[in-house]
C-alpha positions in Angstrom: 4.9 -4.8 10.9 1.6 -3.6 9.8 0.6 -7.0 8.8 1.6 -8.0 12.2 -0.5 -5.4 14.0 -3.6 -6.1 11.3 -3.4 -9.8 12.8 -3.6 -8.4 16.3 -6.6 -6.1 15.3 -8.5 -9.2 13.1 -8.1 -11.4 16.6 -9.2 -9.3 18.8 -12.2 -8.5 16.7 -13.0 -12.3 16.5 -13.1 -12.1 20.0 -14.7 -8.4 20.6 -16.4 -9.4 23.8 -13.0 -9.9 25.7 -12.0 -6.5 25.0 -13.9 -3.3 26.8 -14.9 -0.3 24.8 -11.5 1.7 25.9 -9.7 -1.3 23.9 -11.5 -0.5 21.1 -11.2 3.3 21.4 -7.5 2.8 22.0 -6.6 0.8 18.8 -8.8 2.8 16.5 -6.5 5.8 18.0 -3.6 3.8 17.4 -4.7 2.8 13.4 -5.4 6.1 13.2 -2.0 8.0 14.3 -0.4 4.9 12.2 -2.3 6.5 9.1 -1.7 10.2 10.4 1.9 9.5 10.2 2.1 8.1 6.9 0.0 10.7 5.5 2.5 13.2 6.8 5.5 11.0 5.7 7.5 13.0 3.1 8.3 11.1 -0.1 11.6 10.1 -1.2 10.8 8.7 -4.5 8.0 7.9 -6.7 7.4 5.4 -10.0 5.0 5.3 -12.4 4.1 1.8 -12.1 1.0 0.2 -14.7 -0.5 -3.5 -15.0 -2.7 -4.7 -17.3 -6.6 -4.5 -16.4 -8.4 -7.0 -15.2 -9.5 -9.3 -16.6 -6.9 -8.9 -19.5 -3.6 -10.8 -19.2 -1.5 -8.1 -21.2 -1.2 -4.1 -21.0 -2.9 -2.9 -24.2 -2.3 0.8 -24.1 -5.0 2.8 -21.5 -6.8 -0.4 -21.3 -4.0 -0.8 -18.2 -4.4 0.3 -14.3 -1.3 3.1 -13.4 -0.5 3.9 -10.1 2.9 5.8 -8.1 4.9 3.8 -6.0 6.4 5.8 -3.7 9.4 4.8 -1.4 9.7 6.6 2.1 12.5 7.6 4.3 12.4 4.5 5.6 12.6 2.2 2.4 9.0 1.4 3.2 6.8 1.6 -0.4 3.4 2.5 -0.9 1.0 2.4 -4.0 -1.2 5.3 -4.8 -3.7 5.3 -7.2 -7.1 6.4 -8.3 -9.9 3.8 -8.9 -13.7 3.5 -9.2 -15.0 2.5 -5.1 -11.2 2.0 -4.1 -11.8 4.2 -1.2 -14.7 5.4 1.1 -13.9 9.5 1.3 -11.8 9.5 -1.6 -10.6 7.1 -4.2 -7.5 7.8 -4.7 -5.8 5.5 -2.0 -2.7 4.0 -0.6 -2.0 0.5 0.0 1.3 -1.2 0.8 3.5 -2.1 -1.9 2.7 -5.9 -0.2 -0.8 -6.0 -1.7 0.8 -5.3 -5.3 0.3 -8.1 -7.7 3.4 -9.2 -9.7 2.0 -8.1 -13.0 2.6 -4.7 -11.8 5.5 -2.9 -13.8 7.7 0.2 -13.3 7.7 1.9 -16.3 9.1 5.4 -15.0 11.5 6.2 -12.7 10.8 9.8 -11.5 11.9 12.3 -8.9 12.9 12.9 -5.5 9.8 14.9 -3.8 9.3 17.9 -1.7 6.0 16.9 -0.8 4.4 14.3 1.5 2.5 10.8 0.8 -0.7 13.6 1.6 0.1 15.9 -1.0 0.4 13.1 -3.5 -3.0 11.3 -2.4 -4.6 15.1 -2.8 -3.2 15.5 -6.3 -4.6 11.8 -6.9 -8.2 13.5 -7.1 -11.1 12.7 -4.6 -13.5 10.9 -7.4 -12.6 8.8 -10.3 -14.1 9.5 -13.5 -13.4 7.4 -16.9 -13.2 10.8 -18.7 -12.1 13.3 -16.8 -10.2 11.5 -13.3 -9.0 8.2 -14.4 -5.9 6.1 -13.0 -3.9 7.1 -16.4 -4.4 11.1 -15.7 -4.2 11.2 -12.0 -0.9 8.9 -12.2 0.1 11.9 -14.4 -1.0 14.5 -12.3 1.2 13.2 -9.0 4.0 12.9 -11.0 3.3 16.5 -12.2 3.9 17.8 -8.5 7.8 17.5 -9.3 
């Protein structure tokens, strides 16, 4: 579905003089409550998923990318996960599970949650840091929330 209506948005851009400024204003209203809602989705369950980092072919140890899968109500999944310039206000992010690479690996089944995909992106952390805020800790610090 949201493939389908990011197809509809990338045509109509191509051809941005057919469409009047409400048509813009009305999709960017529509992507947005589309983002709103899944922000406000509440969680069902969440992985620790990790791949190895680019541009190695194998996981060795924290030289590895973690993230959380989460799975919605709806059986929809979503990746959430911390990276240097993933984001523009934040870079923790979420991204469909259909953008996920199949080197990516669950290594932990975790919990049902009482919080929503929001309250996971928040514990994520706004800026990545190698030190302090990397993908390994803020992986660890969403899982926490149990």
């Amino acid at each position: 579905f949201l493939l389908l209506l990011l197809f509809f948005l990338h045509f109509h851009l191509q051809n941005m003089y057919l469409l009047e400024k409400l048509d813009v204003a009305l999709l960017l209203i529509f992507f947005q409550s589309l983002f709103m809602t899944l922000l406000a989705s509440p969680v069902y369950e969440a992985e620790l998923v990790r791949r190895p980092k680019r541009p190695w072919p194998v996981e060795l140890g924290y030289i590895s990318h973690s993230g959380v899968r989460v799975t919605l109500e709806d059986g929809s999944q979503w990746l959430i996960h911390n990276g240097s310039g993933n984001g523009i206000s934040s870079d923790t992010v979420v991204v469909s599970d259909r953008f996920m690479s199949s080197k990516w690996r669950v290594r932990q089944r975790h919990w049902t949650s009482p919080g929503t995909v929001s309250d996971l992106v928040e514990a994520g952390g706004r800026e990545y840091s190698l030190w302090s805020n990397n993908c390994h800790q803020a992986a660890e610090r969403i899982l926490d929330l149990q």
